[in-house]
C-alpha positions in Angstrom: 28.5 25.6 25.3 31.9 24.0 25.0 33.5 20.5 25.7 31.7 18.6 28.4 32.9 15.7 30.5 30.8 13.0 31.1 30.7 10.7 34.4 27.8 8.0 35.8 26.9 6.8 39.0 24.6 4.1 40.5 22.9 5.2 43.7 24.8 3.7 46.6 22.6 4.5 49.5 25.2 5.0 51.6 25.1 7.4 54.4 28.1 9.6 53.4 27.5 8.5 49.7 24.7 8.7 47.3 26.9 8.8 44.2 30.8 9.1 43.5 32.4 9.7 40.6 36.5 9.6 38.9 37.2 12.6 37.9 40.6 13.1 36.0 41.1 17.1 36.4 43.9 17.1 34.1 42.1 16.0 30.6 39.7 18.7 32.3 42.4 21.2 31.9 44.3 20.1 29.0 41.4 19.5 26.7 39.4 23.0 28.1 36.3 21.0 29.0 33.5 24.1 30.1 31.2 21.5 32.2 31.2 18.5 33.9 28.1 16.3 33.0 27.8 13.4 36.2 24.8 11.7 35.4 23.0 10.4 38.8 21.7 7.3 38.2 18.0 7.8 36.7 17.5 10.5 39.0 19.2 13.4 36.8 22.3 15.0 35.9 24.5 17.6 37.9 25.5 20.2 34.7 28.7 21.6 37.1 31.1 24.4 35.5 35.0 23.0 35.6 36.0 26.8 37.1 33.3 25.3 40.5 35.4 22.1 40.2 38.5 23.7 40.1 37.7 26.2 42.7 36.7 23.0 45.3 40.1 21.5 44.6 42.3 24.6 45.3 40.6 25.3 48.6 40.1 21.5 49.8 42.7 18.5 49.8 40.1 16.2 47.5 41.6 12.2 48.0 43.6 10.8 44.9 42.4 7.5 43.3 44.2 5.2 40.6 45.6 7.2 37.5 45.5 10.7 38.9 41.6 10.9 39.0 40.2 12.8 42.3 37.0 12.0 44.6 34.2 13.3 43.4 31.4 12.3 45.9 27.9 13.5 46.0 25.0 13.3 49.0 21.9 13.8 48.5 20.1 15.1 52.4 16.7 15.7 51.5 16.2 18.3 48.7 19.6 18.9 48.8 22.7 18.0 47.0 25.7 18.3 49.0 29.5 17.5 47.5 31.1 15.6 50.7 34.9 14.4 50.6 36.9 13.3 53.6 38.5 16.0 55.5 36.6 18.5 53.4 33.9 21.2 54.1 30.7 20.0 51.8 29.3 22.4 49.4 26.2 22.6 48.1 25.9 21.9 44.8 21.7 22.1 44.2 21.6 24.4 41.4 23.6 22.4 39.1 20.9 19.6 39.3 18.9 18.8 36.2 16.2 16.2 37.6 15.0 13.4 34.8 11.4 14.4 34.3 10.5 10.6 34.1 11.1 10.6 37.7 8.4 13.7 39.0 4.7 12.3 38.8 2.2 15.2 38.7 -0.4 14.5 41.4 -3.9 16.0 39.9 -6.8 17.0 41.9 
């Protein structure tokens, strides 16, 4: 599978954030990680290629933090999982969700 990258988030609730991350895209590059693991809280884990990362970046001016490390900010809007950034269009980033199958309950009738 290659080398992964792993990040966690707490839910924040916030309007224009559900979860943000620190993502440092140079040890992405330099140490050839394949996927970023960002573990959302208990919910589940977004299991995102670094070329989908990479490919944000070039076309969007993603804000800088401390140390190099980039934005990575996640909403959820319904059923949907939507990467937001200031001054950026959002993308939807659904399919790389993994839901923690604690969290379903089966309804039988």
């Amino acid at each position: 599978m290659g080398n992964l990258y792993f990040r966690g988030s707490k839910d924040f609730g916030y309007k224009h954030k559900t979860w943000w991350y620190s993502i440092d895209p140079e040890v992405i590059k330099s140490e050839r990680i394949a996927y970023i693991v960002l573990a959302a809280d208990t919910k589940g884990i977004f299991l995102i290629p670094s070329s989908i990362f990479f490919a944000y970046r070039h076309r969007h001016p993603v804000g800088a933090v401390k140390g190099g490390r980039e934005d990575f900010t996640i909403l959820r809007n319904d059923n949907r999982y939507i990467r937001h950034e200031a001054k950026c269009e959002d993308e939807d980033i659904t399919r790389y969700f993994i839901p923690n199958p604690e969290n379903h309950v089966n309804v039988v009738k």
